[in-house]
C-alpha positions in Angstrom: 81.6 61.3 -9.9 81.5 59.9 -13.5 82.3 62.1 -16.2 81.5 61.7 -19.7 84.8 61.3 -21.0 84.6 57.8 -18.3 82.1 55.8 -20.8 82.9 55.1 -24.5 81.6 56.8 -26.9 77.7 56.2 -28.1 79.4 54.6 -31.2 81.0 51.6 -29.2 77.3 50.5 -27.8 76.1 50.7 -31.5 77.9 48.0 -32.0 76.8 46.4 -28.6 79.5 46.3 -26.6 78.8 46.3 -22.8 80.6 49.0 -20.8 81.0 48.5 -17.3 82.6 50.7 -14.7 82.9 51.6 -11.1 83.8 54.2 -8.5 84.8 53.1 -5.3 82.1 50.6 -5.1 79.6 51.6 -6.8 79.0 49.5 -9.8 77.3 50.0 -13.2 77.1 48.2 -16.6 75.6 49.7 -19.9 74.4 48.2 -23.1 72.4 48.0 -25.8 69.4 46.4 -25.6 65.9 46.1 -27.3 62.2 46.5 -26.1 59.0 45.6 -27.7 56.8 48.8 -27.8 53.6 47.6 -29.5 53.9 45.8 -32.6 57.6 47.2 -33.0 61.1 46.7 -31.3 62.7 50.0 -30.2 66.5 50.1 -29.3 67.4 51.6 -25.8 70.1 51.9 -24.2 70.1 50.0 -20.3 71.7 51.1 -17.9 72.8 49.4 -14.1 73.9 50.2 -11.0 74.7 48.7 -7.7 76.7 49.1 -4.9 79.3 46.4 -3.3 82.2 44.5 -4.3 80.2 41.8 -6.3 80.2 41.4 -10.3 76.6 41.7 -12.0 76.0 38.1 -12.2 77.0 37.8 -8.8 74.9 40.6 -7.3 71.4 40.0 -5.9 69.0 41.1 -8.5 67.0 42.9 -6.2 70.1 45.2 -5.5 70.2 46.3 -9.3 69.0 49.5 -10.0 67.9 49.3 -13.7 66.6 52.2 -16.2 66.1 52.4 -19.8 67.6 55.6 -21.8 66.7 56.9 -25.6 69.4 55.1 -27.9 71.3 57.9 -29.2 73.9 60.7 -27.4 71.1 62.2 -26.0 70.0 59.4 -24.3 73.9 58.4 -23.4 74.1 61.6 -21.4 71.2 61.1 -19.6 72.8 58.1 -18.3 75.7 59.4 -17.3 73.8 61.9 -15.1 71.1 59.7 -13.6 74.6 57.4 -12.7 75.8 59.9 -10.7 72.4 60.7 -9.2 72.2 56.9 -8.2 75.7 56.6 -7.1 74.6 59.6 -4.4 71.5 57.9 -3.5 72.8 54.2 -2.9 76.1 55.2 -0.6 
């Protein structure tokens, strides 16, 4: 299970650093990242997960799981929860 205290705080992706973690072998990488909604970019923070003993860039993209969260502390632990929903679901 990943706890809160596991991931760096909100402030660290504000100044986009890319966080990435395991447990046992489930995988995950989180970072800022931007999307165009409408005529406007919007910041979110994405969030990755996959299972196996492979890096990102060396993991099949079509074993990524990948979801967008609100950029802010809100929207960090929201990602921290759906991690550990994925990391139930993809054993």
């Amino acid at each position: 299970m990943i706890k809160e205290e596991d991931i760096l705080n909100f402030n660290f992706f504000a100044y986009k650093g890319i966080f990435t973690g395991s447990s046992k072998d489930f995988r995950y990488r989180i970072k800022k990242d931007t999307v165009q909604k409408g005529e406007e970019e919007e910041n979110v923070l994405r969030v990755w997960c996959w299972k196996g003993l492979y890096c990102f860039e060396k993991t099949p993209e079509e074993e990524i799981r990948v979801k967008d969260f609100s950029f802010d502390e809100e929207g960090r632990n929201e990602a921290i929860s759906w991690l550990n929903e994925m990391e139930q679901e993809i054993k």
